[in-house]
N, C-alpha and C positions, 0 to 999 in steps of 0.2 A: 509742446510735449504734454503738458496740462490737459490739451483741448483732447489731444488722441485716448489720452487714459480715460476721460470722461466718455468718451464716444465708447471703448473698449467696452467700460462699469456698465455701459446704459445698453449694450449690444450682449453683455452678458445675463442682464435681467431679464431682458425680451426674451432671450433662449429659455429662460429658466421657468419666466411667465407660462411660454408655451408649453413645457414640458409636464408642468402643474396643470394646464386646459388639458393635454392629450389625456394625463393620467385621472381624471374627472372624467373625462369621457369615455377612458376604455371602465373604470368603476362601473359606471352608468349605466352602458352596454351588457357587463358580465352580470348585473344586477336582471337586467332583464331577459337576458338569455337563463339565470338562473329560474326566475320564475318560470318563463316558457318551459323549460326543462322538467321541475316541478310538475308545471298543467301536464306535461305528455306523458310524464312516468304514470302518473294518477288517472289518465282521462280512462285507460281499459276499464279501470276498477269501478269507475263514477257509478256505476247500478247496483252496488253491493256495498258501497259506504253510506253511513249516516253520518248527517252532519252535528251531531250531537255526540261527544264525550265531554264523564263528568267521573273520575278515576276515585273521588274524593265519595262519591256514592257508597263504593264499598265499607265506609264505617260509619253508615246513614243508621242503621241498627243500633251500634253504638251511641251515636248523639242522640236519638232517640231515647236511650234509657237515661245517659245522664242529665238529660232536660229533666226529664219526668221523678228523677230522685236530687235534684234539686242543686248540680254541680254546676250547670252550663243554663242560661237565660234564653230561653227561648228567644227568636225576634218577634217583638209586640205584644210580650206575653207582659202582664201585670208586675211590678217590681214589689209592689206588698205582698199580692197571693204569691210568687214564686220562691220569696224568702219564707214565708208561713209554712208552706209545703213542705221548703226544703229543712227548716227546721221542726216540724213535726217528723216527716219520717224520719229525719236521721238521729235524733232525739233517741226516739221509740225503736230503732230496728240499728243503726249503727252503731249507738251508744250501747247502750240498756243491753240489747242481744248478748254481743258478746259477754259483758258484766255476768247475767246468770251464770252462765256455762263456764267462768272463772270461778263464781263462789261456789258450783258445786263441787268445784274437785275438793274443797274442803271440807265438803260430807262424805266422802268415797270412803267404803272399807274393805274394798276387794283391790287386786293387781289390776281383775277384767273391768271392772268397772270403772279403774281409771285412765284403764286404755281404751276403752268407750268413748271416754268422757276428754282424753286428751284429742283423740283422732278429730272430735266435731271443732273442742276448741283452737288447737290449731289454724284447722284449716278457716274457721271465722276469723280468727284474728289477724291475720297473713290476708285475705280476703278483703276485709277491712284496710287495713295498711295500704294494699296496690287501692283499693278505692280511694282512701284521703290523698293519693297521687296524682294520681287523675285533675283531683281540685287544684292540687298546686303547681302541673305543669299545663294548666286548662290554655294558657295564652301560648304557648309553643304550639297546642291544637289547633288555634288559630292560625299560625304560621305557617303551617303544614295546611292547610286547607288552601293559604294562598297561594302557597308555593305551585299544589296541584293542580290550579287551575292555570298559571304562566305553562305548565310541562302539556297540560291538555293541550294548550290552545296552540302552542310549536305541533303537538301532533296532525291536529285538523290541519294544520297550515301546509305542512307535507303530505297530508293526505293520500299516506300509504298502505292500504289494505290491510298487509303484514304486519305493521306495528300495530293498526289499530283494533285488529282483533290480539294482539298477543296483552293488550290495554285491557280488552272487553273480558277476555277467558280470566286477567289477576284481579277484576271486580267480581268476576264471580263465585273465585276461589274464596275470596274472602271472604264473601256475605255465606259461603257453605260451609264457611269455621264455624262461622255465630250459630247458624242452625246445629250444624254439629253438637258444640256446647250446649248450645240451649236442648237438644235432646237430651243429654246424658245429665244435666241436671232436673227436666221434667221428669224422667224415669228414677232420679234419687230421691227428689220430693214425693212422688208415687207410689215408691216403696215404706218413703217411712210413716206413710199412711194407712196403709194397709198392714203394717205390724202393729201400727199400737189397736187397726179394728178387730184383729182376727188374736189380740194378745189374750190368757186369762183374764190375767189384774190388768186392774188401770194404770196406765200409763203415760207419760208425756213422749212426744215427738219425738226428745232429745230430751237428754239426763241435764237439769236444771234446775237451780234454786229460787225461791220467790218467796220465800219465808213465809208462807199460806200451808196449811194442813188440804190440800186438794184432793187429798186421798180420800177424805171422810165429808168431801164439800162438795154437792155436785155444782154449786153455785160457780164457784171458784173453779172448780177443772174446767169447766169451760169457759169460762172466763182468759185462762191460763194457755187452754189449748187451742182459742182462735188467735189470743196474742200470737203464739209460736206455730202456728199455722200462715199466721201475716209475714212473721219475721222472718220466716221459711222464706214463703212465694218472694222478698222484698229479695233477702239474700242471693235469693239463688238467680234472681233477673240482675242484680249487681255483680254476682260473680262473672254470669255468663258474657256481660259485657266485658268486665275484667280481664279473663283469661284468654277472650277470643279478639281483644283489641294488638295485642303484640304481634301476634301471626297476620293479623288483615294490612297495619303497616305495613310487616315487613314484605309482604306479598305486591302490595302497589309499588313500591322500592323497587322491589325486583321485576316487575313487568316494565316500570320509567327506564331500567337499567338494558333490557331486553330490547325494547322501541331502538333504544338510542345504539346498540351495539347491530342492528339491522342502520340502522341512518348512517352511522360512518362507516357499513363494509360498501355503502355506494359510492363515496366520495370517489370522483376522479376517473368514474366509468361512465362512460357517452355523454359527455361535455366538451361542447366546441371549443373552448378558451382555460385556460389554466386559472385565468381569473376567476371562472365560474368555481372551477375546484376548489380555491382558496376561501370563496366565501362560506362554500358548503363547510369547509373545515371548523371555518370561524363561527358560525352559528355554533355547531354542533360541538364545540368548544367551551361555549354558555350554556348548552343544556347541559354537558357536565357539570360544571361549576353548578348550574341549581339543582343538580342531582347530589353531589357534593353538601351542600347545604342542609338540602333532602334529610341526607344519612347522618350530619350533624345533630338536626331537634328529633328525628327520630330516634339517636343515641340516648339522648339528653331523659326524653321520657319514660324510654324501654329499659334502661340502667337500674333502677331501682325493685321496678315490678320482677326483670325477669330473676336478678338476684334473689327477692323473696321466694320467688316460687321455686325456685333452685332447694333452698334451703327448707320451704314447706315440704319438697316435695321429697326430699330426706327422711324428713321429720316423721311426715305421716306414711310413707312407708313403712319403716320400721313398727312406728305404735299400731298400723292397722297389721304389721305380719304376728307381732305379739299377741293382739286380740282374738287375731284367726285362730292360733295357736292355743288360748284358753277359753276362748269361747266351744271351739270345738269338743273341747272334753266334755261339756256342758251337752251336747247337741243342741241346742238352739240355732235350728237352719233359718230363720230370717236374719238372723244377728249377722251370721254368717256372710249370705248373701249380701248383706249391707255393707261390710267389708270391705269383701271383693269388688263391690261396687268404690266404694271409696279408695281402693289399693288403683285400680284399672282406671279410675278421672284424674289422681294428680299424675298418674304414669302418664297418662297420656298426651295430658296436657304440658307436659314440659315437654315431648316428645315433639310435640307438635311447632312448640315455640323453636326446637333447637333445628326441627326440619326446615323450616321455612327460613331462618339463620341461616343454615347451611347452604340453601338454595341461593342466596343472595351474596354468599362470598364465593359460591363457584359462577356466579351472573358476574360478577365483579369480574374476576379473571378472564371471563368470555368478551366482556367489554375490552380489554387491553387489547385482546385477540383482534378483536377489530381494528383496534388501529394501525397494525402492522400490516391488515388484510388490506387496504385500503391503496388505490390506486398513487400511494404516493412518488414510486420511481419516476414517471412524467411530470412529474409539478416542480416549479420553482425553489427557489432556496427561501424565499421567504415563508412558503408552508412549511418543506419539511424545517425548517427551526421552531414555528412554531409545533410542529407535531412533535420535534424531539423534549419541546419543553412539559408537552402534554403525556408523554409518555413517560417522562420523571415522576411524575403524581401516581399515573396508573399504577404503576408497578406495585404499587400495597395494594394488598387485597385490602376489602373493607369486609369489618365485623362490626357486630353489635355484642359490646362488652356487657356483662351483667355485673354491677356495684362497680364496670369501673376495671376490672382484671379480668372476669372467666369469657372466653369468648360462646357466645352462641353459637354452636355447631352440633353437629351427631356425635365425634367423640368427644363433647362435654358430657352431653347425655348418656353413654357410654361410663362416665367417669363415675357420674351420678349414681348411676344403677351398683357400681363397683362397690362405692363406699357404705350405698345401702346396708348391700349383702355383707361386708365386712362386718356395720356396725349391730347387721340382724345374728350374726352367729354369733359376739363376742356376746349380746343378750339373750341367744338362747343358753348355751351355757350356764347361765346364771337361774335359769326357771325351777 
């Protein structure tokens, strides 16, 4: 009775044995029908791909300036001159800058002039602030650069036309923010050049204290006015990076998110074996999760900055509609002009940040869209379980919170503008 049960145990392993070889073998098989599958979706396209994407390119502008103003280490760059640099400029242009343009509002004796003098300083100091962020979330940068290069290299690997131009057009978009910004702060730096050449009196760039008689000094006015001619140019290549860094993430976000919602509307169409389907799932399973990841240090960085600029860009509405408002009476049309210039950059630029927000929570949703679209009624129970678990997650859209609560979208921006105007009429009233 003994001897039969042993024979039974050991006729029961054998069966089990093999069942463990078949299912190794059919893995094996759907592993290689998968790539096969792969080669033939891709081979029409082979003369119209390159085999180079590098997604993390699009805020190659950006590393660029924060190497050069002293945030981020160059590789193989000197560790003495790069500290020296970086505390030389930031010294002289982060520190010291903003400082004048605090003490002068304690020489102001007009409303206009210290709505002048509030609109610059603001917006430097807020400017400044998302800059010493930068420094402090510099290793999350790092994260995100490796992160993009795992999501690149899944893309080459499917090598699929579709996705990888919809890759190439969100590095493009981004690197067209940075020139964007970087225009509209060359054209503000330009104009406040040309007011103090074409002004009577002499004048500084910007309303500032230095506790020097520059008036009566030509030694000192220029002195004075190449400092704040540097601190200009230094500024305005820190903001531009500054403002156009939140829109370039969140634009590579939303094309990884675009790639990958074309990857899963294919699962499950013209594959010989269910097996094959399963694996496609399962990859594309992991690219979520490091997209997921993605939007996590993405959050982690953009949290702070876009808050600020929320709240600057409040701020300096208001003091620039006031200025308008009393400058005007004045006629002074460069003043003016300057303004307007300053009203139409932080407008725009929160705009831009809540657009590209926007775009990224309605990608989010488009993403879900695809897993529903996707060839699952043919597949096994072990897919659709894991797709029903993947599609628990999906269901939140994803945002990018600013401090934490306001979400990044158009009707933030929408809110923004609201509270503006609120807070612009209860201060005209008061004029």
């Amino acid at each position: 009775m003994q001897r039969r049960r042993i024979q039974e145990l050991m006729s029961e392993l054998q069966a089990e044995a093999q069942r463990e070889l078949e299912m190794q073998r059919i893995g094996a098989a759907a592993l290689q029908e998968l790539e096969d599958n792969i080669v033939a979706q891709s081979e029409p396209n082979l003369p119209d791909i390159d085999s180079e994407l590098d997604t993390h390119s699009a805020v190659s502008y950006h590393w660029r300036v924060w190497q050069l103003m002293g945030l981020i280490r160059p590789p193989g760059a000197s560790r003495l001159g790069f500290v020296l640099r970086s505390l030389v400029i930031n010294v002289l242009v982060t520190l010291l800058f903003p400082i004048t343009l605090l003490a002068k509002l304690f020489y102001t004796y007009s409303l206009r002039e210290l709505c002048e003098n509030l609109t610059i300083t603001i917006t430097d100091i807020v400017a400044n602030l998302k800059f010493i962020n930068v420094f402090l979330v510099r290793r999350q940068l790092h994260e995100i650069k490796q992160l993009l290069a795992v999501l690149d290299g899944r893309a080459l690997a499917v090598n699929n036309a579709d996705e990888l131009a919809v890759l190439r057009q969100a590095v493009h978009t981004a690197r067209l923010s940075f020139r964007t910004f970087g225009g509209i702060f060359v054209f503000g730096t330009t104009l406040s050049c040309l007011r103090v050449a074409i002004a009577k009196e002499r004048q500084l760039l910007y309303p500032a204290w230095f506790g020097i008689d520059w008036q009566h000094s030509n030694v000192a006015y220029v002195l004075i006015y190449v400092y704040q001619l540097f601190g200009l140019i230094v500024q305005a290549i820190q903001d531009c990076a500054n403002d156009s860094y939140p829109p370039a993430y969140l634009c590579i976000l939303t094309g990884h998110m675009r790639a990958l919602e074309l990857r899963v509307r294919r699962i499950g169409y013209h594959v010989p074996h269910q097996h094959v389907a399963y694996f496609e799932l399962t990859a594309c399973i992991e690219d979520y999760v490091n997209i997921l990841r993605l939007h996590a240090i993405i959050q982690q960085i953009l949290s702070v900055a876009c808050f600020a600029q929320f709240m600057c860009s409040a701020a300096v509405q208001c003091t620039v509609a006031m200025h308008f408002l009393y400058v005007a009476d004045s006629h002074d049309l460069s003043a003016m002009i300057l303004s307007l210039v300053f009203f139409s950059a932080v407008t725009l630029e929160v705009f831009i940040i809540c657009y590209f927000g926007d775009r990224m929570r309605t990608q989010s949703e488009a993403l879900l869209n695809a897993f529903y679209a996707c060839n699952w009624m043919d597949q096994n129970m072990r897919f659709k379980r894991n797709l029903i678990i993947t599609l628990m997650r999906t269901q939140r859209p994803s945002y990018i919170l600013a401090g934490g609560y306001i979400a990044v979208t158009l009707e933030t921006f929408v809110q923004v503008n609201r509270l503006t105007y609120s807070v612009f009429t209860l201060l005209l009233r008061a004029k």
